[in-house]
C-alpha positions in Angstrom: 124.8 187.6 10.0 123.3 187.4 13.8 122.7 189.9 16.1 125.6 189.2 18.2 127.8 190.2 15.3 126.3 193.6 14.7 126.8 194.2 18.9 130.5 193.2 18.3 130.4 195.7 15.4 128.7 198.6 17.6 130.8 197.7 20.8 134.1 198.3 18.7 133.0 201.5 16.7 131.7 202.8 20.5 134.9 204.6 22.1 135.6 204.7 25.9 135.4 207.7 27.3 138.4 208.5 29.4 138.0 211.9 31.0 135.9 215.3 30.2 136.3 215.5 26.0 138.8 212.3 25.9 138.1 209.4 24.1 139.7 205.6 23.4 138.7 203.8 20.4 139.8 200.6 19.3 140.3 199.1 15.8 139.2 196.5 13.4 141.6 194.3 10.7 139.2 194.5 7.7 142.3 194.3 5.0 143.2 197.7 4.4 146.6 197.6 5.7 145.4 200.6 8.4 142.5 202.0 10.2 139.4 201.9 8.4 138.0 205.4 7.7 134.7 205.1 8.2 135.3 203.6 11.3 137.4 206.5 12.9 134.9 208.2 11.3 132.3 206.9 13.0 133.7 206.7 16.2 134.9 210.7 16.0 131.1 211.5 15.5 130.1 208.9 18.6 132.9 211.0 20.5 132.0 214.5 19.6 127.7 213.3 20.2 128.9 213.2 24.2 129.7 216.9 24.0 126.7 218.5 23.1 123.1 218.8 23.9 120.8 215.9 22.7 118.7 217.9 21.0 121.4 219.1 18.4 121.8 217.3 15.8 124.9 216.5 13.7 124.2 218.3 10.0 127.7 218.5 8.7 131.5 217.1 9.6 134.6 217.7 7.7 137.6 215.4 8.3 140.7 215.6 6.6 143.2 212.2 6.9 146.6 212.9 7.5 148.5 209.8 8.5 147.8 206.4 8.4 146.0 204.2 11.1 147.6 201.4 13.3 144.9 198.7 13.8 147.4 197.4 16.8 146.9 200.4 18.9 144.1 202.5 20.5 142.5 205.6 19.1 142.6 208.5 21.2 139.9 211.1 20.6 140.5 214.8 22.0 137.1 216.9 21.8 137.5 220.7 21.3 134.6 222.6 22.4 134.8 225.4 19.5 131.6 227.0 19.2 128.4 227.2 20.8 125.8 229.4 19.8 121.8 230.0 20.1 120.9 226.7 17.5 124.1 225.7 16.3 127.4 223.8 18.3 130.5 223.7 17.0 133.5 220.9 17.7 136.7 219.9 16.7 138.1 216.5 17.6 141.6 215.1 16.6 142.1 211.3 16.7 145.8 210.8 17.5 147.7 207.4 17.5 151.8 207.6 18.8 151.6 211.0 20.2 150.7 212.3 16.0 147.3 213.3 14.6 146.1 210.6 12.3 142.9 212.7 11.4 141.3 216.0 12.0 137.7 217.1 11.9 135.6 219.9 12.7 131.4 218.8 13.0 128.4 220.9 13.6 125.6 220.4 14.9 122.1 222.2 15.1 119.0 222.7 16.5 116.1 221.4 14.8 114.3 224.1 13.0 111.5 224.6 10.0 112.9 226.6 7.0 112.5 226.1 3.1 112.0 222.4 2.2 112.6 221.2 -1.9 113.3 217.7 -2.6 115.9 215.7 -4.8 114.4 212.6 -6.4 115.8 208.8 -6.0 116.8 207.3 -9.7 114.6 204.6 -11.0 116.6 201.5 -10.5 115.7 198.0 -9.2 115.2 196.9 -5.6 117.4 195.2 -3.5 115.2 192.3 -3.5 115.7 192.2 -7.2 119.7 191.9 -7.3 121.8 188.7 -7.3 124.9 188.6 -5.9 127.9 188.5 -8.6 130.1 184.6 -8.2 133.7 185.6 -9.1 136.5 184.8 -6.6 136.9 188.6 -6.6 133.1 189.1 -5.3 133.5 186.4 -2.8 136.3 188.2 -1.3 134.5 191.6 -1.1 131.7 189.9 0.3 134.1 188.0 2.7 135.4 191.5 3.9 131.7 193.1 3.9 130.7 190.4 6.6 133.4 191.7 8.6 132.2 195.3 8.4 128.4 194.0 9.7 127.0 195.7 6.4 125.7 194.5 3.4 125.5 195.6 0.1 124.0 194.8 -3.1 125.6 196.2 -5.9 123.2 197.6 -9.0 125.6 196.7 -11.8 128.4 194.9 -10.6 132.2 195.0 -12.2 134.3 192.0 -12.1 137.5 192.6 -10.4 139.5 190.0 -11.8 139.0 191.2 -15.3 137.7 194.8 -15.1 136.4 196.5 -17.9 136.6 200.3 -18.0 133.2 202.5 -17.7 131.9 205.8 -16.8 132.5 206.3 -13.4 129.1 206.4 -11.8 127.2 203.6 -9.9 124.1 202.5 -7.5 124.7 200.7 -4.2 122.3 199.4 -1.8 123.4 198.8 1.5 122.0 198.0 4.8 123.3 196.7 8.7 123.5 192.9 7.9 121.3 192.8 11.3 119.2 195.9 12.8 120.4 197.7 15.7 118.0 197.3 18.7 115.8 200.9 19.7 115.8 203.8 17.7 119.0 205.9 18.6 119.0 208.6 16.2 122.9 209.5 17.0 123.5 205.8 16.4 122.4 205.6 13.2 123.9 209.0 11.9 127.7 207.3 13.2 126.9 204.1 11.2 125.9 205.9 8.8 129.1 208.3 8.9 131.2 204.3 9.0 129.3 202.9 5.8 130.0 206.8 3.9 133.8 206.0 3.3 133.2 202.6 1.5 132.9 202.1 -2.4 134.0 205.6 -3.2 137.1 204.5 -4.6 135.9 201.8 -6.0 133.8 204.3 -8.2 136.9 206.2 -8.9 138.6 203.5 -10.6 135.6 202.4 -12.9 137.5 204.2 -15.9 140.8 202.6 -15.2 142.4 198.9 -15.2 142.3 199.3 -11.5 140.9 196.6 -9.5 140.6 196.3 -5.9 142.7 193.3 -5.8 145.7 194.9 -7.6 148.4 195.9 -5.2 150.3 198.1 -7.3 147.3 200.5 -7.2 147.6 203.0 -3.8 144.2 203.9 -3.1 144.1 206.4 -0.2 141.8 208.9 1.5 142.5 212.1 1.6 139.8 213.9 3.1 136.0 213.6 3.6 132.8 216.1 3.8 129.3 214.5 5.2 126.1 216.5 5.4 122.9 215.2 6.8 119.7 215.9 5.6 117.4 213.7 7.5 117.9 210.8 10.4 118.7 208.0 8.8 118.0 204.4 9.6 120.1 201.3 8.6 118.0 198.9 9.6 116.3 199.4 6.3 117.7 199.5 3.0 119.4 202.8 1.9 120.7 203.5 -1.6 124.3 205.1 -2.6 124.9 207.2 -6.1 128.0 207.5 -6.7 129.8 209.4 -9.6 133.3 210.8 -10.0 133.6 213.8 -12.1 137.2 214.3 -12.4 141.1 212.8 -11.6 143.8 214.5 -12.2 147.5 214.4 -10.7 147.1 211.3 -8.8 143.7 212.6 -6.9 140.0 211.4 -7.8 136.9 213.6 -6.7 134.0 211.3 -5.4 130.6 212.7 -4.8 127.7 210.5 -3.0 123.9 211.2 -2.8 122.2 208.6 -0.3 118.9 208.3 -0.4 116.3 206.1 1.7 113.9 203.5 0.7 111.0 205.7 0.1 113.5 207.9 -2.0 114.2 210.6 0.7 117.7 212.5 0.6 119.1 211.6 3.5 122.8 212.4 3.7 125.6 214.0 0.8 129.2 213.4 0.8 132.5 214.6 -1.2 135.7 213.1 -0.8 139.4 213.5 -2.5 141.2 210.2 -2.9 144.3 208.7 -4.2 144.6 206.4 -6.7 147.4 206.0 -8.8 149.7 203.4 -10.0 152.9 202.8 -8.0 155.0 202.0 -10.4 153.2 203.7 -13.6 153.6 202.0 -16.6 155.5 203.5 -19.7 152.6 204.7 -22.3 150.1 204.4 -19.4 146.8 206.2 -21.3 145.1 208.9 -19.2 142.2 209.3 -21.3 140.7 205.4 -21.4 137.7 204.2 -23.4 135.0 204.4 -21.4 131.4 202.6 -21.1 128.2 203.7 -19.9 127.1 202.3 -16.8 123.7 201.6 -18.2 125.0 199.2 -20.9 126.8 197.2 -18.2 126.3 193.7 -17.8 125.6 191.6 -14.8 
């Protein structure tokens, strides 16, 4: 992937701004039938950056997904200036599409301060350098639609989509800008971050259940999404995902997601609730499947 391709990628996700605290985003086709959520994502953070000071920095947004996307229209972004206080800023920003809210989020943002400091440490797994990429048809269409998202990712222990097996629903995923992003723009790198946060957690949810990616009787939805940062973090460089989903029950999956950097830092968390669930459930469908652990996966 060339550099022009990761400045298409970064002039999409970059909304126009329109007037004080409004915003025009537009949208990218990368098969999932409606707007991507890390890229509204993405582009709420970018909006709701524009509205406060430079030196506060995004720690924490909350965004709930209420309707679906349409990747044939513009994005508008409406900032609400909630809060501001001595170290912390407050906003809200609703992304509306047809004169309805498609998603809501409320962000804050801090002053950089020094306060009690304990770290988490990184898993001891192999290097990106050390993975091969799975050959199935179903991992060259994943890695099809990954080049369209300008990341790339390198799965630990990879499933095979065609025919998955059922495991424990935990995983490792490296993942990286498929070409780095010219200068050292803090805010952009916490809104691409923010874009690559949504991807692969559903994908962990499923990883007890007969449901791949490319089966279309499976709805797989979003429902809503929490992001903290830690750190600034850089995607010109390699950053790891752990993922693990603790529980599903009545149609909804929790997903929770550690990200670390190279060097093992904690850089970012993330919980989300998603919806998986059969559309038309079949009769004796087990809810309690046999699982694997991910550490006697195969490649």
């Amino acid at each position: 992937m060339n550099t022009q391709h990761v400045k298409a990628l970064l002039q999409l996700l970059h909304p126009e701004s329109l007037e004080d605290d409004l915003f025009r985003g537009q949208s990218q086709d990368i098969e999932t039938h409606g707007v991507s959520g890390g890229q509204a994502l993405d582009q709420v953070l970018i909006a709701a950056q524009y509205t406060v000071n430079p030196a506060r920095e995004v720690h924490s947004m909350h965004a709930y997904f209420l309707r679906p996307g349409d990747i044939r229209a513009p994005i508008i972004y409406n900032v609400e200036r909630t809060r501001v206080g001595g170290r912390f800023s407050m906003r809200r920003v609703a992304a509306i599409q047809h004169g309805q809210p498609i998603l809501d989020t409320t962000l804050s943002f801090q002053q950089r301060e020094n306060g009690f400091e304990h770290p988490l440490t990184m898993s001891d797994i192999p290097n990106p350098e050390e993975l091969g990429s799975a050959r199935s048809p179903s991992a060259d269409k994943l890695a099809e639609i990954s080049s369209r998202l300008r990341l790339e990712f390198r799965q630990v222990l990879a499933r095979n989509e065609s025919h998955p097996a059922k495991y424990t629903p935990a995983q490792y995923i490296w993942f990286r800008l498929s070409s780095p992003m010219a200068g050292n723009n803090a805010r952009q790198h916490r809104a691409r971050l923010a874009y690559a946060s949504e991807f692969h957690r559903i994908d962990t949810s499923r990883l007890p259940h007969d449901a791949s990616c490319l089966n279309k009787n499976v709805q797989m939805t979003s429902l809503d999404h929490a992001l903290w940062f830690h750190r600034a973090p850089c995607l010109n460089e390699w950053m790891l995902s752990s993922f693990d989903s603790p529980m599903a029950q009545g149609g909804r999956t929790l997903s929770h997601t550690r990200i670390f950097s190279r060097d093992g830092q904690l850089v970012a968390s993330s919980t989300q609730e998603v919806l998986v669930r059969h559309r038309n459930p079949a009769p004796g469908q087990s809810h309690a499947p046999v699982l694997h652990h991910p550490a006697t996966r195969k490649h």
